[in-house]
N, C-alpha and C positions, 0 to 999 in steps of 0.2 A: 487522373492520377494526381496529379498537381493540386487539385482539392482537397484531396480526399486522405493525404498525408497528412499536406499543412495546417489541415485542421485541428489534426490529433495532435500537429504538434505545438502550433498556437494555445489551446484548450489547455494542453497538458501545463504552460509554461507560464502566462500570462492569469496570473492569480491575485487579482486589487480589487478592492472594497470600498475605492476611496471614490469622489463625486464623479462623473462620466468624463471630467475636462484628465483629472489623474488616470482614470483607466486609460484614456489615448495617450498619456506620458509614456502610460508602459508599454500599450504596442509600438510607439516608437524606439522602441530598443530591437526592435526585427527590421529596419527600415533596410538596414547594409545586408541583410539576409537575403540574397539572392538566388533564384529556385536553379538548378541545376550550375550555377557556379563552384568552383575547386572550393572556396572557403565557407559553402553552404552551414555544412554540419560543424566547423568551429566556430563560428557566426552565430547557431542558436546556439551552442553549450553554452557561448559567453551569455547570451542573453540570458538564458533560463536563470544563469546564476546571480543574475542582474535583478529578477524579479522578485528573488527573496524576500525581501522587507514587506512583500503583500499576501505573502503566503495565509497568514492571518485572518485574512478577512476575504476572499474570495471574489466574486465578481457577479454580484446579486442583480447587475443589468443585465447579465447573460443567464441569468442562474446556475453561477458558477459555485458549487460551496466550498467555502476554506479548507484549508491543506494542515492548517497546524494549529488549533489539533483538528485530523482527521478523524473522520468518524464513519460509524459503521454500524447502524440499530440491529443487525443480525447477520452473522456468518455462521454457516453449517458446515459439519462434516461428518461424512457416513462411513463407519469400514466393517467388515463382513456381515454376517446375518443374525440381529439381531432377534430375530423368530428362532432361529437355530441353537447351536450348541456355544458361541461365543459372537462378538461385533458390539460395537458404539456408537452411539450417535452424540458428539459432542456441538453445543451451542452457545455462542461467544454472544451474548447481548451489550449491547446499548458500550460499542467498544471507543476509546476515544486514543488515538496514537499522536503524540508529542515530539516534538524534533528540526521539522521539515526546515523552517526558517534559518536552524544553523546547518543545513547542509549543505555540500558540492556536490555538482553534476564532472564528474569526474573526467567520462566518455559520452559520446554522445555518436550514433551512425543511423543514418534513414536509409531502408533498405528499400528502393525503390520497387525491386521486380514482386517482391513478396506484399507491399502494400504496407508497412510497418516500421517503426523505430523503435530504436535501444538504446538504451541509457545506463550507466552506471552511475553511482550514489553513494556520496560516504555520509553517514553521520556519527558524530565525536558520539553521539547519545540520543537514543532514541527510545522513549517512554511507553508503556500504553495501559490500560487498565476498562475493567470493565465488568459484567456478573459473567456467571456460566452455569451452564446444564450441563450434566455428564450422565448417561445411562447408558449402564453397561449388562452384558450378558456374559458370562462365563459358566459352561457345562452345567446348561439351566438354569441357573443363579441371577436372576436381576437385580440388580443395585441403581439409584438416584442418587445423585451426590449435585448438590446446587452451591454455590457462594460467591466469592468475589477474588477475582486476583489484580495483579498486579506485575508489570515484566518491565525493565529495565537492561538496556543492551547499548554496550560501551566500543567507543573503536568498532562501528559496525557499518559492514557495505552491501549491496542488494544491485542486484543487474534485472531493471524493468524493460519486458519489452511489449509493443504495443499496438495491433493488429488490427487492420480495419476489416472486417469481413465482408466487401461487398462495396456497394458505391457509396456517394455523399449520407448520413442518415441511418444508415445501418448498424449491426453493430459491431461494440471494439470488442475485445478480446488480450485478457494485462494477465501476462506470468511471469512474478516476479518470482528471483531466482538471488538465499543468501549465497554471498560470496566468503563475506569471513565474520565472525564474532572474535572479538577481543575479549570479553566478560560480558556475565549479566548476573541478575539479581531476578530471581521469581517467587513471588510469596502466592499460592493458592489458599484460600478460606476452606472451613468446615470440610475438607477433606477428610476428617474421622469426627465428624459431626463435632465439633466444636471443642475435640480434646487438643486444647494451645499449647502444652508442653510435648504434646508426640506431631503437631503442624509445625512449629520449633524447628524438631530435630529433622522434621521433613525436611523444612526448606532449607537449613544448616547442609544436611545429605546433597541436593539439588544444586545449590548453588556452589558447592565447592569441589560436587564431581558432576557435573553437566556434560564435558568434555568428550568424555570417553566413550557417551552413549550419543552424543550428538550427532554421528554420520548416520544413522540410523532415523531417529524422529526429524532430519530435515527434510525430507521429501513431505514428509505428513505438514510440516510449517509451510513449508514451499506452496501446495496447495491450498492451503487454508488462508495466507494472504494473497494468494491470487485470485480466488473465488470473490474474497471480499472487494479488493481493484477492479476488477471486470463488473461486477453490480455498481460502486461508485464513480470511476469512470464512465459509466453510459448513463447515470441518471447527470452528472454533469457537460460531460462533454460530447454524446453523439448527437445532438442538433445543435453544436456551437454555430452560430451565424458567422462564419469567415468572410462573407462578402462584406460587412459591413467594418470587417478590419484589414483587410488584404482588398486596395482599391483597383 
């Protein structure tokens, strides 16, 4: 158990790019992190927030890849049956999310018996952009709608948590979960094929009543960047080598 946490949460925390003598600068920011001590889990919040400034660049000696911007060559999402009388299948390509460096780890709790840790997360502002596929079916009607958007989200917090399924090696398991939106700003492309004064009034409409319809399409966000964390987290961090940092 003691491995199989500290991995996820080393992996998760320790994000430098810089020669291998600076990557062991940063895991000495865990040195007072003591494994089952009362100040464990305030010990790594402070650290996590300690590592910031490497978020950037990642840790290409572990094949760790950078956090800001994050990326993500493909997240899917499927809802009802698109063979049928209505359903979607939307595909977020080549996505890159901006932010991470100026964020607080706000909370922080390793839940021992469950295998797993949680985190809360503010960021002042948090960017992302990237193309997209939209194909839709409605009462037989198929539609394609491809282009590019763009999302910006102000005064925004997210509660990740982070699950080892199994023992050292196996995999993780990331649902992150918003907490609040302060504003944002979403410009989607050629959503009526390329008519810029009715995309305009779109995104005019969208961004200035978002609000109202928001408790509704979070669960559908909810999933969609969790799907994408659980694919990036285990190409970085389920064989993080922790022996070689935890002596």
């Amino acid at each position: 158990m003691r491995h199989t946490i500290f991995s996820i949460v080393l992996a998760i925390t320790t994000l430098s790019s810089h020669p291998a003598t600076a990557q062991h600068d940063v895991f000495r920011l865990f040195e007072n992190c003591r494994w089952g001590k009362p100040n464990f889990d305030p010990c790594i919040k402070k650290a996590f927030n300690a590592v910031r400034p490497w978020f950037k660049t990642g840790l290409p000696e572990y094949n760790v890849a950078p956090f800001d911007p994050h990326k993500a060559s493909l997240v899917e999402q499927y809802r009802g049956d698109r063979d049928g009388l209505a359903g979607y299948h939307l595909q977020l390509l080549n996505v890159s999310e901006y932010g991470w460096t100026d964020s607080e780890v706000t909370k922080y709790r390793t839940d021992y018996k469950n295998n797993r840790i949680i985190y809360s997360q503010y960021f002042p502002e948090k960017s992302l952009d990237g193309h997209y596929s939209f194909q839709s079916k409605m009462l037989g009607q198929s539609r394609l709608v491809k282009g590019i958007w763009n999302l910006t989200l102000y005064d925004y917090s997210q509660t990740t948590t982070v699950t080892r399924l199994g023992k050292q090696g196996e995999l993780l398991k990331v649902r992150v979960e918003i907490d609040k939106i302060g504003d944002m700003k979403l410009h989607i492309s050629d959503l009526f094929h390329g008519a810029k004064l009715i995309e305009s009034i779109a995104d005019f409409v969208i961004n200035t009543m978002w609000q109202p319809g928001f408790p509704f399409i979070k669960p559908l966000i909810n999933d969609l960047v969790s799907v994408a964390f659980t694919d990036i987290f285990n190409e970085s961090f389920r064989y993080f080598p922790l022996d070689e940092v935890i002596r």
